[in-house]
Structure formats: structure tokens, C-alpha cells
C-alpha positions in Angstrom: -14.1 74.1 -36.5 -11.1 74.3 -34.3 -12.7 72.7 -31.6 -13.4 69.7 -33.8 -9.9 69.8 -35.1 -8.3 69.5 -31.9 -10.2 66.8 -31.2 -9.6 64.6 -33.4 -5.6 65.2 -33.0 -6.6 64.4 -29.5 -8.2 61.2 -30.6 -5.4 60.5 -32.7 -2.8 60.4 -30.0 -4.8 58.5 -27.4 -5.0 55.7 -29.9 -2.0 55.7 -30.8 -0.5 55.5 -27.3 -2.9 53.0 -26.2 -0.9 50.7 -28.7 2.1 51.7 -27.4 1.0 50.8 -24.0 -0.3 47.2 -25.2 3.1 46.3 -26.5 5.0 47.4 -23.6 6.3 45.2 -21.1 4.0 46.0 -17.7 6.4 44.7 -15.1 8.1 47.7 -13.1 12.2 48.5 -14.4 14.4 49.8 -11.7 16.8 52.1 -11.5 19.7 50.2 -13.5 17.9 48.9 -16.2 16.0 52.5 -17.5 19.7 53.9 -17.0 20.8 51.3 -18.7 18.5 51.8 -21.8 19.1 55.1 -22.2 22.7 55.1 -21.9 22.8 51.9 -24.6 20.5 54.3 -27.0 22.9 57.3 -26.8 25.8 55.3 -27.7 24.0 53.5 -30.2 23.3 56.6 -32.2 26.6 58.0 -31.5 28.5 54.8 -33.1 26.6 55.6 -35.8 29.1 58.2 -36.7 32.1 56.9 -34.7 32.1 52.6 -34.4 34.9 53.2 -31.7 33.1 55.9 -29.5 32.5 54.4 -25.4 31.2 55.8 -22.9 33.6 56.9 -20.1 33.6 54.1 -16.8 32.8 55.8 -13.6 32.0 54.4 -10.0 29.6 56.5 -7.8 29.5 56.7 -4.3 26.4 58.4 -2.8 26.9 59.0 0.7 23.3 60.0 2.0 22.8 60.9 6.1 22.8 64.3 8.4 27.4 64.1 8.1 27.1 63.7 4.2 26.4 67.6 3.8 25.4 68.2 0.4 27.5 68.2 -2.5 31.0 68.6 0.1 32.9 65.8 1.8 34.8 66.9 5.1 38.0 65.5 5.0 37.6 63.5 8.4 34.7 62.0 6.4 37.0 61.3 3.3 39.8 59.5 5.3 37.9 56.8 6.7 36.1 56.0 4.3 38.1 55.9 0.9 41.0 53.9 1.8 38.5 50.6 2.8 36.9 51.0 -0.4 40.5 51.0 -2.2 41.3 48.2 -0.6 38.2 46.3 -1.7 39.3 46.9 -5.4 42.8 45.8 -4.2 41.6 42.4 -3.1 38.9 42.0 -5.6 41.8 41.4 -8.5 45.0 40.3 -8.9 46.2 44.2 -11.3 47.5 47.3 -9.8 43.7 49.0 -9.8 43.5 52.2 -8.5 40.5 54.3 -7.6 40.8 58.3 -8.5 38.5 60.8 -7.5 37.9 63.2 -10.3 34.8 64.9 -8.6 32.1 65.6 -6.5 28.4 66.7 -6.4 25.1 67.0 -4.8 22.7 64.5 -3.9 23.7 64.8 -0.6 27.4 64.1 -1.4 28.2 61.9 -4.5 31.3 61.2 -5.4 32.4 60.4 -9.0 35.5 58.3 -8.8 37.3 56.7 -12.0 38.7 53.1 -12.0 42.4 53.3 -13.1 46.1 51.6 -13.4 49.3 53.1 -13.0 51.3 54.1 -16.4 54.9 52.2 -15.3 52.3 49.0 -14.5 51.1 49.3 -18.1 54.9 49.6 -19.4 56.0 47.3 -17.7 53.9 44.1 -17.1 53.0 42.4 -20.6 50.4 40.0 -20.7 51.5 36.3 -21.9 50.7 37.4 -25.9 53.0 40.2 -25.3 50.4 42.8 -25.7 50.4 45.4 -22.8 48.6 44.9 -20.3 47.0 48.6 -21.0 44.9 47.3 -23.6 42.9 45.4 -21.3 42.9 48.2 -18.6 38.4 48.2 -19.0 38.4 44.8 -18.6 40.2 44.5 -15.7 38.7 47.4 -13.5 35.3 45.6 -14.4 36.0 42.8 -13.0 37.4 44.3 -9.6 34.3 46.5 -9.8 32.1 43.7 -10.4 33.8 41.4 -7.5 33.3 44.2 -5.2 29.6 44.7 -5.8 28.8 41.0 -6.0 30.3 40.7 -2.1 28.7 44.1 -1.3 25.3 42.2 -2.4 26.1 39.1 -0.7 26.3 41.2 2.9 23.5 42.7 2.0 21.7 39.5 1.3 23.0 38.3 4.7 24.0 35.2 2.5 27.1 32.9 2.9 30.4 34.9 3.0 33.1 32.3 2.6 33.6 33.0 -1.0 34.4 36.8 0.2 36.9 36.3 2.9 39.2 38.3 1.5 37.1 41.4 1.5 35.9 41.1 4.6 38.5 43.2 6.3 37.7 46.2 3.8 34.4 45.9 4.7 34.1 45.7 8.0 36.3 48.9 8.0 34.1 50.3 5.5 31.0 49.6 8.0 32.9 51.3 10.9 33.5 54.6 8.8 29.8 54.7 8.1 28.9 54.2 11.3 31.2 56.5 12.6 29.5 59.4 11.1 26.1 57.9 10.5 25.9 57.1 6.8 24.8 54.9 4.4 26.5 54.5 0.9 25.0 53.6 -2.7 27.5 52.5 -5.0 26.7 52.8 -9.1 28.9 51.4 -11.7 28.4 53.4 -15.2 30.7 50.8 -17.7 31.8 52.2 -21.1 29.0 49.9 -22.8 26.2 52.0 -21.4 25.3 49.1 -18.8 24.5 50.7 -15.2 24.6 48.8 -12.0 24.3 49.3 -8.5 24.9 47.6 -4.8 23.7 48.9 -1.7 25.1 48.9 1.8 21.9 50.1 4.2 21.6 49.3 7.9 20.9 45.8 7.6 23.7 45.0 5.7 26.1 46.8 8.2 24.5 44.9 10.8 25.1 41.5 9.4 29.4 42.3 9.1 28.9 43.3 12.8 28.1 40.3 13.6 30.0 38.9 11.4 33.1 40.2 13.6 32.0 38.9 16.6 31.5 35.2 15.3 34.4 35.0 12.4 36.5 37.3 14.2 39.9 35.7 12.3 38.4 36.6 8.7 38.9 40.1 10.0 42.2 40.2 11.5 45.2 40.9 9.3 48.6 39.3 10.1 52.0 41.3 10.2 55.0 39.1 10.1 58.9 40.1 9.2 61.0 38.9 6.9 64.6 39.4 6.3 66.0 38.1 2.6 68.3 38.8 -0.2 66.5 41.7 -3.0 66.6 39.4 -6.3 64.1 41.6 -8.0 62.8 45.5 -8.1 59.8 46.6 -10.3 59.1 50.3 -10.3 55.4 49.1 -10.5 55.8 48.4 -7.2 56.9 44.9 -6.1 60.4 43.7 -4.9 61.5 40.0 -4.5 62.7 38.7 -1.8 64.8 35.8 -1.0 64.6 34.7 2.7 67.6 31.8 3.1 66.1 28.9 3.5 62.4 30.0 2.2 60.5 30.2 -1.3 60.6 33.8 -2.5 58.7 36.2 -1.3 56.9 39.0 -3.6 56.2 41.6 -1.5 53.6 44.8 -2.9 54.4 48.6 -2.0 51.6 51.6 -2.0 51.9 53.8 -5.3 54.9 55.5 -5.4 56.4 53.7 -2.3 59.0 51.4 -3.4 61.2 54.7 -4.8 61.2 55.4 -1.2 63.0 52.3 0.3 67.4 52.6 -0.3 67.9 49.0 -1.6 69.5 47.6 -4.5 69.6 44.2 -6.0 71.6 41.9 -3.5 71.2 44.1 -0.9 70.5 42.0 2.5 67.1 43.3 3.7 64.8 43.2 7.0 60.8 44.4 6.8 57.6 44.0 8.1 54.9 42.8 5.6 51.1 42.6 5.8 49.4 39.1 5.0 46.3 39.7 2.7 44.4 37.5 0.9 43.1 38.2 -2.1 40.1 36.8 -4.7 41.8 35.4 -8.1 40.4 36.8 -11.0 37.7 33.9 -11.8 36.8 33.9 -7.9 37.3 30.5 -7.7 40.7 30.4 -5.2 42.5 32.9 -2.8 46.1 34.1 -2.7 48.2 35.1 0.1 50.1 38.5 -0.6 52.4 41.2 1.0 52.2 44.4 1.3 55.4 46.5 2.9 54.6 48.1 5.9 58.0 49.4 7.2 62.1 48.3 6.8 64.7 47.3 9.6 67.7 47.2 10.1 70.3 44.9 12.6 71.9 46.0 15.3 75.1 45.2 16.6 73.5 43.3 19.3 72.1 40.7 16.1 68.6 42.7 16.9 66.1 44.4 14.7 65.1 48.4 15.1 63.0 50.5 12.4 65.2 52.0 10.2 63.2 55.0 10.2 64.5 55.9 13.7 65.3 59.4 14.8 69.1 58.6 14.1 68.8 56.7 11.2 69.3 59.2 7.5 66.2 59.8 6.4 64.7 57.0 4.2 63.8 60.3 1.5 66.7 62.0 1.6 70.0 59.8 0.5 72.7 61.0 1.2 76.0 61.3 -1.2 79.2 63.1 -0.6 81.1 64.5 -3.2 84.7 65.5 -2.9 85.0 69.1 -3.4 87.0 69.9 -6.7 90.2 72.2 -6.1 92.3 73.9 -8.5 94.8 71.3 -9.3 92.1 69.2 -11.0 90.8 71.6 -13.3 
């Protein structure tokens, strides 16, 4: 009796997954897509409750190789390699994106990093409706996310890199790092909308920006020029303007936090040293030229330039003021 009863729940089962299996699609999913499903069902039942609920964006780095270690990053290892992949993002859009590690796991060494913009860039740049920029902070790390995988596919591809010129200096130093400790990197995008995607950087594509270098060495190389101007404008966000005398003006970018660090004022005659990038629009379609401040001068009395920064120059950190000492007559 029981063994006849089992047997037909047994029978009952097999049928009914043999109809499942007939209606399922029989070509293979990777990776991305069955993430991608499962991630779209969870929200969908969640919304059910909340319409507003998203899923948080993150950006995954595996790092995989014998220097990875498992589930730690050394900070030698850290060093090289964050700072290409920030400036990827950097040239990938025309916003203030920045990359933040908030943590890191096993599997050898994975590295969760979140996609993010700067609170005074929010404040203080308004898109042309008026509406803050912060509103449309998803959308915008997307699409530098999205640029950077689409060139990190194209090396892999080996395919026709003109279009991603502009990255080519990130990742070429990107390709040095790895090969500097012997790694290979996966990168995975999780967006808010449960959509997972991934780009891959394995030996063959490292191979094809090494040669890359050697035949289109130019795209590689990074210009420093000086220029010496009037300061017309000074944005907390970090970008001054700069008037040269008999030039266009000049926007010129600082690292976070790096503009508080410079002693100017508006109208203040000025002397630097900039750093030519180019940079994808947002559509892809065109490059701009930008400048990033590496490092301000100042005139001697011989009419030349010398780094302000020099041992008897006050430190750029530290301004100085003098107060006049109050005495008992003014009290």
C-alpha cells in the first residue's frame, strides 16, 4: 500500500516536470542572465509591497591568481590597481563619478565597490531643468559603468579601439598592475533594476593592449603642459577657471578634496601644471580634451617658474595669518 502510494506521487512529479522541461527554452543561460532572473524576481515580489524599493548598484572586481590571496588585498596590490580603474570611470563620463570600496570577500579576493558622486557636486551643479543633478546620480554611474565594460569587451574582442582612446591609458595601466602581480580581473555590474552584467579581462585581452602600446604608442601617452592665467572661477566641486591672456579659458579639474588645498582667490594671477586627458562624451559619439591639476608655481624674480611647494615656500596646507596681539589699552 505505501509502496504503491509513493509511486504514483513519483509518477506524478515525473510528468509533471517533463512538461516543464518541454516548455523551457533549451539553449544554455550564462552567468548574467540566471543572475539576472533571479534578482528581477526578488524585486518583483518585493515592489509588491514597496513600488519604490531598488536594489542597491554595486561593481565587483574578482581578482583571481596565486597574489590575489583569498578574501584579503595587500595594499601593494590595492595601489596599483584601483587608481587605473578610477580613472576608467573618470574618462568614461563627463560627472564627478567616484568609485568607493565598501568591502571585501572571498573568492579569491572580490571586491565590492559602490559607484558614487560627491555631495558639494550634487549641491552645486543643477542640470539645465534646474533639478539636481543628484536625482540622476543611477543614471549617470550606469553609463560610466556601462562605457567602461563596453571598452573592456572591445580589448577583449581584440576589435577596433579608436572609439576607446580615451581609455586606453587606464587600461594599459590596468594591464601592467595585473601583470605585475600575475592576475586576472572579472568585473560584475549588479544595477538597481536586478540586471547583472559582466566584462572580462584574461590573458588574451592583456596581450592585445600590449601590443597595442607598441604600435599606438601616442594613445597612451598623456601630455603635461603649464599654464599661467587670471582665477575667474572656483567651484568647491572641484574645478577652477582660468584665464590665460591671450587664450580661451581654461577649466581645469582637481582630485576630491584637492582644490581646498591650493591658496588662490578670484583674480589671483596663477602658474600650474595640468594634465591633458581626453575623455568619451556621454553618448560616445565625440572626445573632449580636459585638465587635471597636477602641481602650482610660482615666478621668480628672475621672470622664472619654481614649484611652489618648495622646501622654503609656506606650506600649501598650512596658511599662514598673523594676528596683532591685543594689549590692555584695547580692552
Amino acid at each position: 500500500m505505501t509502496a504503491s502510494w509513493r509511486q504514483r506521487m513519483l509518477n506524478s512529479h515525473r510528468a509533471d516536470l517533463d512538461e516543464w522541461l518541454e516548455h523551457e527554452d533549451p539553449s544554455e543561460r550564462d552567468e548574467d542572465t540566471v543572475d539576472s532572473e533571479r534578482r528581477a524576481e526578488w524585486l518583483s515580489s518585493v515592489r509588491e509591497w514597496d513600488p519604490t524599493a531598488r536594489l542597491r548598484d554595486e561593481l565587483t572586481i574578482r581578482l583571481t591568481g596565486d597574489e590575489a590571496g583569498k578574501g584579503g588585498l595587500r595594499f601593494s596590490v590595492g595601489n596599483a590597481l584601483l587608481k587605473p580603474l578610477q580613472d576608467g570611470v573618470t574618462a568614461s563620463t563627463d560627472e564627478d563619478v567616484e568609485l568607493e570600496l565598501v568591502g571585501i570577500s572571498s573568492g579569491s579576493t572580490v571586491l565590492h565597490v559602490r559607484p558614487t558622486m560627491r555631495k558639494t557636486h550634487i549641491e552645486e551643479d543643477l542640470s539645465g531643468d534646474g533639478e539636481p543633478l543628484g536625482e540622476n546620480v543611477t543614471e549617470v554611474t550606469e553609463q560610466a559603468i556601462g562605457v567602461l565594460f563596453d571598452a573592456v569587451k572591445t580589448v577583449e574582442a581584440r576589435e577596433d579601439v579608436s572609439e576607446w582612446t580615451p581609455m586606453l591609458s587606464s587600461l594599459s595601466k590596468l594591464v601592467s598592475a595585473l601583470d605585475r602581480f600575475d592576475l586576472s580581473v572579472q568585473l560584475r555590474w549588479f544595477s538597481g533594476d536586478g540586471s547583472v552584467h559582466s566584462s572580462n579581462l584574461s590573458e588574451s585581452g592583456k596581450q592585445y593592449v600590449r601590443e597595442l602600446r607598441k604600435t599606438h604608442a601616442e594613445a597612451f601617452t598623456r601630455v603635461q603642459r603649464t599654464i599661467s592665467g587670471r582665477v575667474t572661477e572656483l567651484k568647491l566641486a572641484g574645478v577652477a577657471v582660468i584665464k590665460p591672456p591671450a587664450s580661451p579659458a581654461v577649466s581645469v579639474k582637481f582630485e576630491p578634496g584637492q582644490i581646498t588645498e591650493v591658496p588662490w582667490s578670484l583674480g589671483d594671477e596663477v602658474h600650474l601644471m595640468v594634465e591633458e586627458r581626453r575623455r568619451l562624451t556621454r553618448n560616445g559619439g565625440r572626445t573632449v580634451t580636459e585638465y587635471l591639476f597636477q602641481q602650482t608655481y610660482r615666478e621668480t624674480n628672475e621672470g622664472d617658474l619654481e614649484p611652489f611647494n618648495s622646501p622654503d615656500a609656506v606650506p600649501m596646507d598650512m596658511p599662514l595669518r598673523i594676528r596683532r596681539a591685543i594689549d590692555a589699552d584695547d580692552q
